[in-house]
N, C-alpha and C positions, 0 to 999 in steps of 0.2 A: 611598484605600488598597485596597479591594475592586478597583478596576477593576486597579490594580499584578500583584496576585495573580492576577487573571486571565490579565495579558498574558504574566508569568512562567510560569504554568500553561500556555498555549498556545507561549508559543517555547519551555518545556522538551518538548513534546508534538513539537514539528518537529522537535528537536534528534533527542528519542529514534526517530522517524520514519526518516530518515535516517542513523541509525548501525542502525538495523536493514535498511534498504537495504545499506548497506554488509557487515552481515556476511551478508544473506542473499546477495548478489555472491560473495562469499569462498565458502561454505559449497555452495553452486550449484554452483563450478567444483570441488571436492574429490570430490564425490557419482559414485555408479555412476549408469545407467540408473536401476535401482528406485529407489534416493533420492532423484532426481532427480523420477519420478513421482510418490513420497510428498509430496516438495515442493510438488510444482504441487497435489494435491490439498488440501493445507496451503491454500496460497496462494486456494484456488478458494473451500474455505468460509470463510476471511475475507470474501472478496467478497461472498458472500451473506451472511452474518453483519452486514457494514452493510449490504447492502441491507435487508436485515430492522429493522435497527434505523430508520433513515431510512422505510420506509416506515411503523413503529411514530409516528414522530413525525408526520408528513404526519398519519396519519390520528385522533389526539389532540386535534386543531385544529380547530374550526371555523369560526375567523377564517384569509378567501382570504391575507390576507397571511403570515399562520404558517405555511400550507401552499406560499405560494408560496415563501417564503425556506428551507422545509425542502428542496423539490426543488433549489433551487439549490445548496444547499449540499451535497445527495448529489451531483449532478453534479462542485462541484470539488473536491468527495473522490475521487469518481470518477477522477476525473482528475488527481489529483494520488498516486494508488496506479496507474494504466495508465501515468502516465509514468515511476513507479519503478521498475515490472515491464517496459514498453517499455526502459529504462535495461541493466536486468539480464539480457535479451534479448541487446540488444546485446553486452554482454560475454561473454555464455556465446557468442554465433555467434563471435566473434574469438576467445576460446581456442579453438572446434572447430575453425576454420580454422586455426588456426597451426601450422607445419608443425613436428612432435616434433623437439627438438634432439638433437643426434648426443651420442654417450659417446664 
């Protein structure tokens, strides 16, 4: 039963992941300049924010395996927050690029 709640725990964790992807897309292309900047600095202390945590855990361990499966897992957090943000990139260059529609 434990491990159930766990897995529901993490697929509601992607779900909510990825609808926040989604409205930060939306909320990205609404934004002036400054909010735009606010955003990204938003977006910048998350990134340290778990690095901080992730490095919190590495160094709580002192079994190599605890420490080796914690850098791993920062990595494909890492990586799975650079390809949201790579994702959102993309969308915010395609609306810059799109040429203003006529009235």
């Amino acid at each position: 039963m434990a491990r159930e709640e766990t897995k529901r725990a993490w697929d509601r964790f992607e779900s909510d992941i990825q609808g926040l992807a989604g409205e930060l897309k939306r909320q990205y292309r609404a934004k002036d300049d400054r909010e735009t900047a606010d955003l990204n600095r938003s977006l910048d202390q998350l990134r340290q924010a778990a690095e901080s945590v992730f490095k919190s855990l590495e160094s709580a361990s002192r079994d190599p395996e605890v420490r080796t499966r914690t850098r791993e897992t920062a990595r494909s957090f890492g990586s799975a927050l650079g390809e949201t943000f790579r994702e959102l990139s993309d969308e915010i260059e395609k609306a810059v690029k799109k040429p203003a529609s006529t009235k």
